[in-house]
Structures are given as structure tokens and as C-alpha cells.
C-alpha positions as CSV (number, residue, x, y, z in Angstrom):
1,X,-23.3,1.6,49.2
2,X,-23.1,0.8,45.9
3,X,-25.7,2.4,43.2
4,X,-27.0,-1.0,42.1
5,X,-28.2,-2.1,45.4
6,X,-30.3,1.1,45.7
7,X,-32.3,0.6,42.4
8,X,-29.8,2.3,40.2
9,X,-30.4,0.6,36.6
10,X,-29.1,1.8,32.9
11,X,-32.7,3.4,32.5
12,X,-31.4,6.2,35.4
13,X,-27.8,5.5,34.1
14,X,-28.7,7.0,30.4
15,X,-30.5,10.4,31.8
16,X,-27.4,11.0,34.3
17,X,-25.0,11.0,31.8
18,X,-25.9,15.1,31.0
19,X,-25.1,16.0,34.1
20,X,-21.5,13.5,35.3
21,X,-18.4,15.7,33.7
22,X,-19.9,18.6,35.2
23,X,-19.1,17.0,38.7
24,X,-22.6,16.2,40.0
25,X,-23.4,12.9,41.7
26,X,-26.2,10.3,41.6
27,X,-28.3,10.2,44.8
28,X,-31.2,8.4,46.3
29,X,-33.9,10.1,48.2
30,X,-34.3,8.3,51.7
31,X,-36.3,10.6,53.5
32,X,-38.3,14.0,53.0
33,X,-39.7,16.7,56.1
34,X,-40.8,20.0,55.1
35,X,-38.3,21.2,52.7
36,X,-35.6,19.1,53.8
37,X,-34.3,16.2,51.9
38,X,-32.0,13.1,52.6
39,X,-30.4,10.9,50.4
40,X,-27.7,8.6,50.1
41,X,-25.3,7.4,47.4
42,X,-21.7,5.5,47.1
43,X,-19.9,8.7,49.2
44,X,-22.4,8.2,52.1
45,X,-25.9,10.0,53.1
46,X,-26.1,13.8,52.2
47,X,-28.7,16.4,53.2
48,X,-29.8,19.2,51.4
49,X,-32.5,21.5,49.9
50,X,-33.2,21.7,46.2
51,X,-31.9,24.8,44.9
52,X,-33.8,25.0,41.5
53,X,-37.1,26.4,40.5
54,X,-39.4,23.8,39.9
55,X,-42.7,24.5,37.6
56,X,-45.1,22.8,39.6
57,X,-45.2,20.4,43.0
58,X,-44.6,17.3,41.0
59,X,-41.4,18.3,39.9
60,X,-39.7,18.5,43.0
61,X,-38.2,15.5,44.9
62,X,-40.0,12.3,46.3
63,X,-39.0,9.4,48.5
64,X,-37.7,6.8,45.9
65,X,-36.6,9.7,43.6
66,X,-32.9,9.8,41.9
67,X,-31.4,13.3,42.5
68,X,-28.5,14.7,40.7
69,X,-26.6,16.7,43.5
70,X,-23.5,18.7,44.5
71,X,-22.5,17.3,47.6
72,X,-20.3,18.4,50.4
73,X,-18.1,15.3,52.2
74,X,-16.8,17.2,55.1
75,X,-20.0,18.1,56.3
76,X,-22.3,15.9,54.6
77,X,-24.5,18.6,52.8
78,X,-25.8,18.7,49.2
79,X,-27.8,20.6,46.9
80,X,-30.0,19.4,44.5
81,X,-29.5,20.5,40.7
82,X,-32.4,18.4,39.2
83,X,-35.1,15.1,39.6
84,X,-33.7,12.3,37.1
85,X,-37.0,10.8,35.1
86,X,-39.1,8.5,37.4
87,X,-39.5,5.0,35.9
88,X,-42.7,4.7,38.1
89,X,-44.7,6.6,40.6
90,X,-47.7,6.5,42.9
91,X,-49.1,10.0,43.0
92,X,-52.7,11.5,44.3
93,X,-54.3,14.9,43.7
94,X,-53.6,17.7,45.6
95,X,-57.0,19.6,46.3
96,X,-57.2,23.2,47.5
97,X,-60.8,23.6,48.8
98,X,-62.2,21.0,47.4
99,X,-60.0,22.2,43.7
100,X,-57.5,20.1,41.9
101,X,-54.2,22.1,41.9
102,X,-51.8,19.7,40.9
103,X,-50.6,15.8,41.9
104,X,-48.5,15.1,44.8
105,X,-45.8,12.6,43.8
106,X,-46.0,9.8,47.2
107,X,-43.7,7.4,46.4
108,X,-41.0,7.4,43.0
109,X,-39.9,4.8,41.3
110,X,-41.2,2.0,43.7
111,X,-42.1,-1.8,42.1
112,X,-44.6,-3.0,44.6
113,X,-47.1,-0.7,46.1
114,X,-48.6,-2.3,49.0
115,X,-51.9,-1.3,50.2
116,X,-52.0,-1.8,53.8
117,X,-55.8,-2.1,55.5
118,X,-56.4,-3.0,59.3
119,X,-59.1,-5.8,59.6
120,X,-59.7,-4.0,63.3
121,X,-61.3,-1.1,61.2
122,X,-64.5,-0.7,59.5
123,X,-63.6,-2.3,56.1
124,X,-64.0,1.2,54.1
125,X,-64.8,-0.4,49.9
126,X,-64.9,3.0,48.7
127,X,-61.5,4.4,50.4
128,X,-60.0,0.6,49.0
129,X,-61.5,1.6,45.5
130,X,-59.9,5.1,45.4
131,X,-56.2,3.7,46.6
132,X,-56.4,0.5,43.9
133,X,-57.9,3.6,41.1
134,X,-55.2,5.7,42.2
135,X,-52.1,3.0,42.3
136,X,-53.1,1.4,38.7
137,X,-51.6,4.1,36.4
138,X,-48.3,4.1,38.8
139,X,-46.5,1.6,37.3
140,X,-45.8,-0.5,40.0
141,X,-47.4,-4.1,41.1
142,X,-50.2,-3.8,43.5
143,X,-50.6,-6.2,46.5
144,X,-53.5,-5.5,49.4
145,X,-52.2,-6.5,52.8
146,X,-55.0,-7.1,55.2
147,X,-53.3,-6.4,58.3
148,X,-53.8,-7.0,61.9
149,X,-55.3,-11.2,61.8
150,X,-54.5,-11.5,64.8
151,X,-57.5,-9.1,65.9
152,X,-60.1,-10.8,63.2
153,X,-62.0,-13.9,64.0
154,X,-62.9,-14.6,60.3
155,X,-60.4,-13.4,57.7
156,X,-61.9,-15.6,55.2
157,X,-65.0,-13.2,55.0
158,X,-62.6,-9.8,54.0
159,X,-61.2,-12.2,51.8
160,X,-63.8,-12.8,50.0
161,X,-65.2,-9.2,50.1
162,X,-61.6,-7.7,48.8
163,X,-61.1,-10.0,46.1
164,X,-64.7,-8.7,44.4
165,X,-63.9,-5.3,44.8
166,X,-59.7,-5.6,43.7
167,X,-60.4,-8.6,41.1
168,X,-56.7,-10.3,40.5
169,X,-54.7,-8.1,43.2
170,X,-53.2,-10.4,45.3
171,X,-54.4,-9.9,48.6
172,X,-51.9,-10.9,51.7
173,X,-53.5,-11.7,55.5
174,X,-50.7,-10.1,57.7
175,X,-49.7,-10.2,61.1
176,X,-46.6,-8.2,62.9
177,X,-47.8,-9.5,66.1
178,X,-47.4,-13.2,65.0
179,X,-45.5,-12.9,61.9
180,X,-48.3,-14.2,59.4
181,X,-47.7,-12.8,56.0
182,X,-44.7,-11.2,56.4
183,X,-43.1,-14.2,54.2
184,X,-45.2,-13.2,51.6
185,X,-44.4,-9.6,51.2
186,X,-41.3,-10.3,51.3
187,X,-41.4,-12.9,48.1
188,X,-42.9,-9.6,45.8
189,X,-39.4,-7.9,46.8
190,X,-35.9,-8.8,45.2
191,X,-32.3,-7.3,46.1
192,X,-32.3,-4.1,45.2
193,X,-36.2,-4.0,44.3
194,X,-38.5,-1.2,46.5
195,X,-41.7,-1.0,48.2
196,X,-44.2,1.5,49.3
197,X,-46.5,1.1,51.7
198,X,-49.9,3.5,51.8
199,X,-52.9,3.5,53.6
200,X,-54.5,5.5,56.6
201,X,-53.2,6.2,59.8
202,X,-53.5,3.1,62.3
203,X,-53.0,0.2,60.0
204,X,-49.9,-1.1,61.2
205,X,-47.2,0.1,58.6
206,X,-44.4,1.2,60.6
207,X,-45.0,-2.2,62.8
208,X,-44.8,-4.4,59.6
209,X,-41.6,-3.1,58.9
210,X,-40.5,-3.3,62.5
211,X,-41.4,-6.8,62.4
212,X,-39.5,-7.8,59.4
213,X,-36.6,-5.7,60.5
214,X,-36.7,-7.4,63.4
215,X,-36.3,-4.4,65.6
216,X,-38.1,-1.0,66.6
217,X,-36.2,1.1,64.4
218,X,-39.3,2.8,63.7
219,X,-41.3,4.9,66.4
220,X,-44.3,3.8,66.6
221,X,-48.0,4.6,68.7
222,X,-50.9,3.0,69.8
223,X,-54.1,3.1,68.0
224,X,-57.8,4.4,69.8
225,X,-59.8,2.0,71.1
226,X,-62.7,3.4,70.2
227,X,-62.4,3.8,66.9
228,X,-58.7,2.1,65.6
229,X,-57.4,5.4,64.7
230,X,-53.4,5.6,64.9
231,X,-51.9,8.8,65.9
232,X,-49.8,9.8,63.2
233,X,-46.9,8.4,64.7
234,X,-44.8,8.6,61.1
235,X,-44.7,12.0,60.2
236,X,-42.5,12.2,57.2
237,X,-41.8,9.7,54.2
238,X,-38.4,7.7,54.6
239,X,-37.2,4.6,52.7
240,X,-35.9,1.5,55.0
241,X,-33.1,-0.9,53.9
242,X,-34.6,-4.4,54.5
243,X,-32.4,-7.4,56.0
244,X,-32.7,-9.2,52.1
245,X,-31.8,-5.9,50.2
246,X,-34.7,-4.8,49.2
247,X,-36.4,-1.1,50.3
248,X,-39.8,-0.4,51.8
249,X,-41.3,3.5,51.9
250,X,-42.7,4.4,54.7
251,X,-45.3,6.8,54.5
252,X,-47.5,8.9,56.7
253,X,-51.1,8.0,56.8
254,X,-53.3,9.2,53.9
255,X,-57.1,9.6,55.2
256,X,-57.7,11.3,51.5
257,X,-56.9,10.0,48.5
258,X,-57.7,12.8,45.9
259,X,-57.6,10.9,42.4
260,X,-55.0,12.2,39.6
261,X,-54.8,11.1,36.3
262,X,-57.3,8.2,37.3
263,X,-59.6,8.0,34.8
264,X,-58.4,5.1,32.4
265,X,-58.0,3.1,36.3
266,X,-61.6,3.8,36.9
267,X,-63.1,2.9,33.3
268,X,-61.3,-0.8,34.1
269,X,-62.1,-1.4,37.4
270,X,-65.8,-0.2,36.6
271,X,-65.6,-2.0,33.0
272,X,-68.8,-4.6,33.3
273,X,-71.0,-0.7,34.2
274,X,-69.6,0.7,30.9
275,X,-70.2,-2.3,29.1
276,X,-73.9,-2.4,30.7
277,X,-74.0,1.3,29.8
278,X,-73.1,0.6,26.3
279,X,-76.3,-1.1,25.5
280,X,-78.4,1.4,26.2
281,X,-81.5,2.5,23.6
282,X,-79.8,5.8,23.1
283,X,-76.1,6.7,23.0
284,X,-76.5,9.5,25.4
285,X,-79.0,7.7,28.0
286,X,-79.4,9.8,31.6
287,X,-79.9,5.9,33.1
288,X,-82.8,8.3,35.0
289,X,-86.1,7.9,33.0
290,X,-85.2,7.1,29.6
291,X,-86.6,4.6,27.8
292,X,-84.8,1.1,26.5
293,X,-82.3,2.0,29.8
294,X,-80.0,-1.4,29.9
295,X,-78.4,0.1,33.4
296,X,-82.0,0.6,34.8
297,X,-82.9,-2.7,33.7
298,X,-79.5,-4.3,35.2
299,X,-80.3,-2.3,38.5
300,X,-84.4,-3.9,38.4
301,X,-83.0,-7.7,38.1
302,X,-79.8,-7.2,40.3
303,X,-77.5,-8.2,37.4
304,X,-75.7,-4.7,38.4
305,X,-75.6,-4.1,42.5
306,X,-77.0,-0.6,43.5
307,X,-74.0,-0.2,45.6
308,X,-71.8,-0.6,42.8
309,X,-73.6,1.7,40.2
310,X,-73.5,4.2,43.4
311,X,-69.8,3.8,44.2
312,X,-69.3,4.2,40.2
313,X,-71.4,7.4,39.6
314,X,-69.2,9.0,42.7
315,X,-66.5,8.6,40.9
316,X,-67.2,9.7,38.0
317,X,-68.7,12.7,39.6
318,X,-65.1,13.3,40.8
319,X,-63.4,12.9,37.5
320,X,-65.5,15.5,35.6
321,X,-65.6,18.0,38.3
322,X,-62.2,17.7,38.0
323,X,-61.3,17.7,34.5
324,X,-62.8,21.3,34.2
325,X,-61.1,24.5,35.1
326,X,-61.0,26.3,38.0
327,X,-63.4,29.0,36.6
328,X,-66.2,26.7,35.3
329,X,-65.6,23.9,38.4
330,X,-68.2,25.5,41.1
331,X,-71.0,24.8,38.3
332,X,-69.8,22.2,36.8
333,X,-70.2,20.5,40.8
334,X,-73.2,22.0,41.0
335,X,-74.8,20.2,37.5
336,X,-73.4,17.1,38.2
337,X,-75.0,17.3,41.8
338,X,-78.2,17.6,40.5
339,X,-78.1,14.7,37.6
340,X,-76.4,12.8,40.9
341,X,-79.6,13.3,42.6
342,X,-82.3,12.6,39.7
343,X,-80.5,9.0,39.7
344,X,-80.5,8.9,43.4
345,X,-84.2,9.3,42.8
346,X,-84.5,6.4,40.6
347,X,-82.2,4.2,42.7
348,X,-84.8,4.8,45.3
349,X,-88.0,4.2,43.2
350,X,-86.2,1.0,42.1
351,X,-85.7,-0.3,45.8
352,X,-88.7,0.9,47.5
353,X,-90.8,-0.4,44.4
């Protein structure tokens, strides 16, 4: 195949220039298990380990990623001398015990991230929060894909309930049973363009490719009755060449979604509790008992929902615990936990008052 059909652009072009009279070749990583990698460029698909230190997890290869390898015709092997810059990527935090010890890089240089949610599931706002916080700094366009229609009797209502949470995302219904939607994901990706798609186990991303592939190429497994859980069937991230050109990621289902590098995402999604926040009496206002409190006031006349304030607060709690180090995190957590809990206490004055 030819570079420019896999995403190659001047932008990869300029940083691969280093490394071309020294006989390496530009690559495209199509598929990653364990510490294997596979990738393909204009001499064919290659696969290979890298061979060079890398400082920390992010540096290492992703699905999506451009890879500047020594490769190996006759027996289709490579190795991999470095990562070429990422133009965008969707990453989340990798936690160790409940402690931030680095990002994971999901998907590289991808232009549409979709967000794929079943509508046979519990419709989860907070787990749809933390994937729309997380995908913001990315780079890429974000589109939610409600999935499964053809098990929902009133899509209208997730609707609805999406677009207050998301704002201007543009939120797809989708079908791979009876094809609904699948037009439409398809008009956000060009030739040449690539797609990710992310969300927990059991929401159908393996079968939305399937169905606008038109085949079974990917294995696929039923999902629980009892509670819509999948079964992992995709077990490693792999990039799939569409019929019109354009890619679509793959990826294993992500129950967690540890937020990395969030924090600007979160100040605008959460932007009317900040500007709330900003008229307060006093510049450093608990929101607990203080007096000339505008969020307590919002809270008392339902101008700000309780939920939201909640949902807000949680994340928050996450983003400082996080931004400390390791040494100081345990009481950090454990002082945040306890102003958590004095505005729990108000929350609940406020309603059972």
C-alpha cells in the first residue's frame, strides 16, 4: 500500500527525514499483543519488537502510531528504532493501586474518536463524563454512538439525556443488526482518515465494524443476559482497512477510564459550576457553611442540579489526588475525603430540609 492511503501526511514526512539515508522505513502500527507489534507499509506488513529503551510507557508504540523500522522482506520481521511524533492521541492514566504512574497511549494519531455506548446497558453519565473528559485534550473529533436501537424502545429519551451531559458532540443512534447509523459514521471518515472506537466491553464495537465491513472478519461473543456484559471477545488493539479507505481501531473494552492530563477537559465541560463558584462571598469559599455561598444558594433554588455538583466534586477529587506525588498522595486522598464528606453533609441538609 501506498503511505498516503494509511494517513502518511508531510507533518510525519518532516520528522522521518532523520532517520531515511540511514535505511530505515516508515511503518504503520496495525495491531499490538503483549510486546508484539504489527505494522504495515509500501513493502508489505512486518512484525517485530521495539528494540530501544523507552523512558516511560508512553513512549513506546500504539495502534495508529508511525514507526521508523528495519525490516526484514524474506521473512517479514522488523525492528523498531523509534515512535515518529503523534499528531493526536487518546490516552488514559495508568493507576497502580489506586496511584497515577504514567498515561497509556490507546489510540495514535486517530481523527474521530468514537464513543461507543449500548442502549441495552444501564446508561452509566459518570463513565460517559470520564470518556468525553478524557477524549477532549486528544486531538481528535468526538462523536457518541448509541448503539444497539434495535434493543431500545425509546431512543429519543438517551437522546435527550446525552446531549445535556456531552453538549455539541454529535451523538449517532446505531444499529449493526439493522444497519441504522452506520451511514453516519461513515460520513465523519475520509480516504485515508482513521477511527477509534472505545468504550466497555459488550457495546457492540467489533459488530459495528463487521457490519460495515460487511463480513465477520472480526471474532466476536455474546453478551450476558443478565447484565449486557460482553466477554472480552477483542483482546488486543488492531486497526481495520474500511471498504471506502478509511481505518477504524478496534480496541478492547475499557471498564476504567483513569483521567490523564484532564484537567483543562473537566474545567469546560463543568464550566457553568466554576462560573457559579466564581461568585462566591469569598475567594476561597468551602461551598460547606460559609456565608454569601453562590454554589449553596444555586444548589437551594435548583439553578445547579445536586447530581451535577456531585459528579463535579468526584472529579475534581480525582484530579488533585492525582496531581500530588506519590509520597504525599495517601493524605492528600485522605483530606479531600473528609472536605468530600462535609459537603456531602450539606448536600443532604439541603435535600432533607
Amino acid at each position: 500500500m501506498d503511505l498516503e492511503s494509511l494517513g502518511w501526511s508531510p507533518f510525519f514526512g518532516e520528522a522521518f527525514e532523520a532517520y531515511r539515508e540511514a535505511g530505515f522505513v516508515p511503518l504503520r502500527v496495525v495491531a499490538h499483543q503483549g510486546n508484539l507489534y504489527t505494522a504495515i507499509g509500501e513493502d508489505g506488513e512486518f512484525s517485530g519488537r521495539m528494540r530501544y529503551e523507552c523512558a516511560q510507557m508512553g513512549d513506546f508504540p500504539a495502534v495508529g502510531d508511525w514507526i521508523v523500522a528495519k525490516i526484514n522482506p524474506e521473512n517479514g520481521t522488523m525492528f523498531i528504532r523509534a515512535v515518529l511524533p503523534r499528531r493526536t492521541k487518546f490516552t488514559r492514566a495508568r493507576l497502580n493501586k489506586g496511584a497515577y504512574v504514567g498515561e497509556q497511549v490507546v489510540s495514535a494519531n486517530v481523527d474521530v474518536l468514537f464513543i461507543v455506548i449500548g442502549l441495552d446497558q444501564d446508561l452509566s453519565i459518570g463513565r460517559i463524563q470520564r470518556y468525553v473528559a478524557q477524549a477532549t485534550p486528544s486531538g481528535a473529533e468526538i462523536v457518541i454512538v448509541l448503539n444497539k436501537s434495535d434493543l431500545c424502545k425509546d431512543t429519543d429519551e438517551f437522546v435527550v439525556s446525552m446531549k445535556e451531559v456531552v453538549g455539541g458532540v454529535p451523538v449517532i443512534i446505531s444499529s449493526a443488526m439493522t444497519g441504522e447509523g452506520l451511514d453516519e459514521m461513515l460520513s465523519h471518515l475520509e480516504r485515508a482518515s482513521t477511527g477509534s472506537l472505545v468504550g466497555i466491553s459488550g457495546v457492540g464495537k467489533s459488530t459495528l465494524i463487521n457490519a460495515i465491513l460487511g463480513d465477520g472478519q472480526l471474532k466476536t461473543g455474546e453478551v450476558r443476559e443478565h447484565d449486557s456484559k460482553g466477554r472480552h471477545t477483542t483482546t488486543h488493539r488492531q486497526l481495520i482497512i474500511l471498504p471506502n479507505g478509511a481505518m477504524l481501531i478496534d480496541n478492547p473494552g475499557m471498564r476504567g477510564m483513569g483521567l490523564d492530563g484532564a484537567e483543562e477537559a473537566v474545567s469546560g465541560m463543568y464550566e457553568d459550576v466554576e462560573a457559579i463558584m466564581r461568585q462566591c462571598k469569598f475567594r476561597n469559599c468551602q461551598h460547606v457553611t460559609e456565608p454569601g455561598c453562590a454554589i449553596k444558594d444555586a444548589l437551594a433554588s435548583g439553578t445547579l442540579s445536586k447530581d451535577r455538583y456531585r459528579s463535579y466534586l468526584q472529579f475534581q477529587k480525582e484530579l488533585l489526588v492525582r496531581s500530588y506525588g506519590k509520597k504525599y498522595r495517601s493524605r492528600i486522598r485522605s483530606e479531600v475525603s473528609r472536605a468530600m464528606k462535609r459537603r456531602e453533609e450539606s448536600l443532604k441538609k439541603m435535600r432533607n430540609g
